[in-house]
Phi, psi and omega in degrees: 000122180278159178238183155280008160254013160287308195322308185297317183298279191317321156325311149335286172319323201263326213304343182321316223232357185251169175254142187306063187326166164248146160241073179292128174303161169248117226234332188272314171263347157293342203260133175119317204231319168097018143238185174237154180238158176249166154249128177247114201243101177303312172331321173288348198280176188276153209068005177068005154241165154287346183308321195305330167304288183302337189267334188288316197304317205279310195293312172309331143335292229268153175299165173302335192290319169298312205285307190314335196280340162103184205219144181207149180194153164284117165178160192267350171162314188272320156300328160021261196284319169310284205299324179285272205317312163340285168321305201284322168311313183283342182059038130222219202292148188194123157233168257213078176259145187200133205281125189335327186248035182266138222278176201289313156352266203288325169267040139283302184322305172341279184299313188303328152257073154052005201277094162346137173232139181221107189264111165217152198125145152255034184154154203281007161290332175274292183305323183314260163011285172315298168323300185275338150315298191286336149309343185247353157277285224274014198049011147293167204274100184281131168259089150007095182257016158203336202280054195213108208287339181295311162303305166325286161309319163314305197289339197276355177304315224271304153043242154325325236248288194328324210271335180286323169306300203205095194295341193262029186278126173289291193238142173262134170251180182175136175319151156228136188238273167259004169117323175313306158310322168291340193266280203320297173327299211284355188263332167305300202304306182299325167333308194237025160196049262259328193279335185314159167265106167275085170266154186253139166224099213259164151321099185291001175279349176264065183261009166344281178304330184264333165304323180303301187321282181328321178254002173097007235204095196303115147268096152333111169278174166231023162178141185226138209197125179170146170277021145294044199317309198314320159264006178286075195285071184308318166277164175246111183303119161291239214352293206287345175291331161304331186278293216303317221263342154308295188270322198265163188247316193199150179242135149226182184243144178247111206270163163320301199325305194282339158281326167285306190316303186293319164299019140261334184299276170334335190273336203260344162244348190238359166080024110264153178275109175236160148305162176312291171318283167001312195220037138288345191295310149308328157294342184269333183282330205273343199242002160072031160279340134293133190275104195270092171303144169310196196325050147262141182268133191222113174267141204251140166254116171278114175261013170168143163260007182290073158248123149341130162292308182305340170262299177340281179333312181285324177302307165329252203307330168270001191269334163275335183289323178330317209240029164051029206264311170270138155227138146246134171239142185249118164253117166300116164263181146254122199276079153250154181324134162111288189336297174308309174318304189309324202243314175281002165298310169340303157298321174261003142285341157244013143081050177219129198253129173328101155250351182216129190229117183234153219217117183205121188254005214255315185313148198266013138272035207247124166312148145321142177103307160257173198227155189250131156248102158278092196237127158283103149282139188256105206264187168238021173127187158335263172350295210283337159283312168327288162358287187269354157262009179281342173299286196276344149309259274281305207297331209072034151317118164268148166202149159228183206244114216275081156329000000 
């Protein structure tokens, strides 16, 4: 049974190597809900997560005789980096299972503190599988990256840290993936606050935990697909679902759409990078899935920023075509000298600046004669896309509007 002097203990262990996040009002998500939210930004820690608190607390455990033998973990990227970096403090041994399609990002984190990386799997339940066959050949030391109580108390650390800032936090919410994190914060919290409120918030392509919470009962998922990775959790731990059902108050879901939307909200007002797993705790607020008292105070955990660029990127082009910042358009011409010329007068007459051109005379619903211009605009909203296609109507333009 973990308590709050494991928590405390682990604290104590870890504080040498971990860093002081800030924990901040959000002034953007307060405004509006008639409370306040806090931020806990995890995102910032070292290694670019929270994890690096349970794998350093569970290594700093093992006897000498564990460490000569070296250490292996299972994880999609962010216990990883923990388990490496951890390893590498300690001078020993440290490998790695990591499911095939985990972006480059984290396993360059990985490698970069010294850790072996063995990419198998189509999701971190298969690696997970894989890891403990090479544990139980080779006698190295499996790390958990939740069902462990040494790892759980490293994670219930953040906790502490939330409640010292600011004793008058109502609700903590926090990502869930297998749990390690939610059990730890909510077994801290209540310890020294009993009336908080915890909620968990899964990934709805990951619907393991919330489903198990909801029927009482470890549910399986048979696939799992989100830009969380960080939670993309297919099974459900009978432990941790014991603890969560215990400790937690509320399960909820977060869909992609509503997990991009909140990684552009942060970047574009508070000036950070969290990852998908990260940010759903913002997405349930920002999207009214939690039910919000008046001057309740509520702290949200970004629990990590290691996102693909390459998602990144794409959350970025759609989140401006969303918000009506981008339009793409396909306009038909006649392809003679002049046309083009004709259709970007359009365009510096409606103050819409060009960013992409593309030229195709070939598609086969096309007249002999015309030519399709495939084009990107950098627009100023609703309005200002109405503008300019009320425009290229007036010249008689054919066009449509590419989603």
């Amino acid at each position: 049974m973990i308590t709050l002097e494991n928590i405390k203990e682990a604290a104590e262990n870890i504080k040498a190597v971990i860093a002081k996040v800030p924990f901040v009002r959000s002034e953007y998500l307060s405004e509006g809900k008639n409370c306040e939210i806090w931020l806990k930004k995890c995102n910032l820690q070292n290694t670019g997560a929270f994890k690096i608190r349970g794998a350093f607390n569970r290594i700093c455990s093992l006897s000498e005789a564990e460490k000569k033998a070296g250490v292996i973990a299972a994880s999609a990227g962010n216990h990883a980096q923990g388990v490496a970096f951890s390893a590498k403090h300690f001078g020993i041994k440290a490998v790695i299972v990591m499911p095939e399609a985990t972006p480059l990002l984290k396993v360059n984190g990985v490698k970069s503190h010294g850790a072996e990386v063995v990419l198998k799997g189509n999701n971190y339940d298969e690696a997970y599988a894989y890891a403990k066959e090479i544990a139980a050949k080779s006698g190295m030391t499996f790390v958990h990256p939740f069902e462990d109580d040494e790892v759980i108390a490293g994670q219930g650390t953040i906790a502490l840290e939330i409640l010292a800032k600011n004793p008058e936090i109502d609700t903590i919410v926090v990502p869930v993936g297998g749990g390690g994190l939610i059990s730890g914060i909510a077994i801290a919290a209540k310890a020294i606050k009993p009336s908080v409120r915890v909620v968990g918030v899964t990934a709805k392509g990951a619907p393991a935990m919330y489903q198990s919470f909801a029927a009482h009962t470890p549910i399986d998922s048979t696939s799992v697909r989100t830009i969380a990775d960080g939670i993309a959790v297919r099974d459900t731990s009978p432990k941790m679902l014991s603890i969560l059902e215990q400790y937690v108050d509320e399960m909820i879901q977060v869909d992609d759409e509503e997990c991009a939307s909140a990684i552009l909200f942060l970047m574009e007002k508070h000036k950070i990078v969290v990852e998908g797993a990260g940010a759903v705790g913002v997405a349930a607020l920002m999207h009214d899935k939690i039910a919000v008292k008046e001057g309740e105070k509520i702290a949200a955990v970004l629990s990590g920023g290691n996102i693909d660029v390459n998602t990144l990127s794409l959350i970025i082009e759609k989140g401006l075509a969303k918000s009506h910042r981008k339009m793409k358009l396909v306009i038909t011409l006649i392809d003679k000298p002049g046309s083009l010329m004709e259709l970007t007068g359009v365009f510096k007459e409606t103050a819409a600046n060009i960013v992409a051109i593309d030229y195709d005379r070939t598609a086969s619903d096309l007249a002999y004669g015309d030519a399709n211009i495939i084009i990107t605009l950098e627009s100023k909203g609703k309005e200002h896309q109405e503008t300019i296609k009320e425009a290229l109507r007036a010249k008689k333009f054919k066009f449509s509007e590419v989603m």
